[in-house]
C-alpha positions as CSV (number, residue, x, y, z in Angstrom):
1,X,-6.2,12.9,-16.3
2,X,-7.2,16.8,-16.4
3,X,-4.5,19.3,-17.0
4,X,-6.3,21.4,-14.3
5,X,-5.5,20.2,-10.3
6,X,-8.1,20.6,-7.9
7,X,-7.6,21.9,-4.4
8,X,-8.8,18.7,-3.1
9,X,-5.9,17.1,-5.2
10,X,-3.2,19.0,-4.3
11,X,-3.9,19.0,-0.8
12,X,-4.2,15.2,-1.0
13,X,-0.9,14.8,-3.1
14,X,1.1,16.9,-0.4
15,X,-0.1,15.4,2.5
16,X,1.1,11.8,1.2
17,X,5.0,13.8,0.5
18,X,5.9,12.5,4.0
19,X,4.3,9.0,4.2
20,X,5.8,8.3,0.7
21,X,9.3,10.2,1.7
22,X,9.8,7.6,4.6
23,X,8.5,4.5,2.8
24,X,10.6,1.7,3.0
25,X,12.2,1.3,-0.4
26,X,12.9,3.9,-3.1
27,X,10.8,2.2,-5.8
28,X,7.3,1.0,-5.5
29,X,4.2,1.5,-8.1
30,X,0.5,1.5,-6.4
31,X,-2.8,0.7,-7.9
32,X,-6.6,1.2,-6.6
33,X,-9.2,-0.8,-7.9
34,X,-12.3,1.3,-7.3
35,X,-14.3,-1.3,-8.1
36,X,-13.3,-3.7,-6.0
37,X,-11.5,-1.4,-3.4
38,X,-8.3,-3.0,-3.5
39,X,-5.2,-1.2,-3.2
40,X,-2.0,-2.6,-4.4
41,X,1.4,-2.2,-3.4
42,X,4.0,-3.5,-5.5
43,X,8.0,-3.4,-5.1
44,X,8.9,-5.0,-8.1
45,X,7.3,-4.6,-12.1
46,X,6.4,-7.7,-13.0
47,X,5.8,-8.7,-9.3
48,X,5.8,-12.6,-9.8
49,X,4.8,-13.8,-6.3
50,X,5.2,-17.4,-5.4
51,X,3.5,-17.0,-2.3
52,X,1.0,-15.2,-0.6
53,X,0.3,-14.6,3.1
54,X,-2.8,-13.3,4.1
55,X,-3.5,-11.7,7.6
56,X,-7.1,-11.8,9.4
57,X,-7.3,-8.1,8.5
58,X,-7.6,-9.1,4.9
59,X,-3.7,-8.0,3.9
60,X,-2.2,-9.9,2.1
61,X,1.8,-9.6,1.6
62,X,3.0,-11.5,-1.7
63,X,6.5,-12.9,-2.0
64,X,8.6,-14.5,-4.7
65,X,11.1,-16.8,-2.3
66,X,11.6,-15.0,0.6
67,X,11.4,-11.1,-0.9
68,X,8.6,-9.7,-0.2
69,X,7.4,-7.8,-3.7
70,X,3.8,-6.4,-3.0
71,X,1.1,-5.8,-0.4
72,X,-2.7,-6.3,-1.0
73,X,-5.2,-4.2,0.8
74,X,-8.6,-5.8,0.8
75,X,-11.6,-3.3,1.8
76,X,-8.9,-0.4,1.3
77,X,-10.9,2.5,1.6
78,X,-12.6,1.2,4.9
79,X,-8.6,1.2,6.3
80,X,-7.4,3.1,9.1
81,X,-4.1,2.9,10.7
82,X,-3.9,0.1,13.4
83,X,-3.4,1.1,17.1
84,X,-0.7,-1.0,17.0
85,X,1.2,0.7,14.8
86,X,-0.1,3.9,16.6
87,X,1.8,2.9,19.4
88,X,5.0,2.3,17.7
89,X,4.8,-1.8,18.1
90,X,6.7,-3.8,15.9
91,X,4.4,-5.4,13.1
92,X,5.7,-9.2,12.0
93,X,4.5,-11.3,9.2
């Protein structure tokens, strides 16, 4: 990574301060596959699932027993929040 931040980088880093302030646990590491434009959410390093869940949105939440450890987000950069969500509806899984 440059030493140098651009605009477009800073602006992007402080408008993710809130989302990442409220996320749900305190520890979390993500990584984005380009590539394959999968973004991964992981709640515990190793994350050792034993089962996997996927949704018909292409998300896929990863559990080892009942704990969920990480989210996969297929097609990532297409994403958008869901209007559910939007309207404050409780998501299950």
């Amino acid at each position: 990574m440059e030493k140098t931040i651009t605009s477009e980088t800073y602006r992007s880093v402080f408008q993710a301060i809130p989302l990442l302030i409220d996320f749900p646990v305190q520890r979390f590491w993500v990584d984005y596959d380009r590539e394959a434009d999968v973004l991964y959410i992981s709640f515990q390093r190793p994350q050792k699932a034993t089962d996997t869940e996927m949704t018909d949105e292409g998300i896929l939440f990863r559990y080892q027993g009942k704990q969920l450890v990480g989210i996969t987000i297929l097609d990532a950069s297409t994403r958008s929040l869901p209007e559910s969500v939007n309207s404050g509806t409780r998501i299950g899984v």
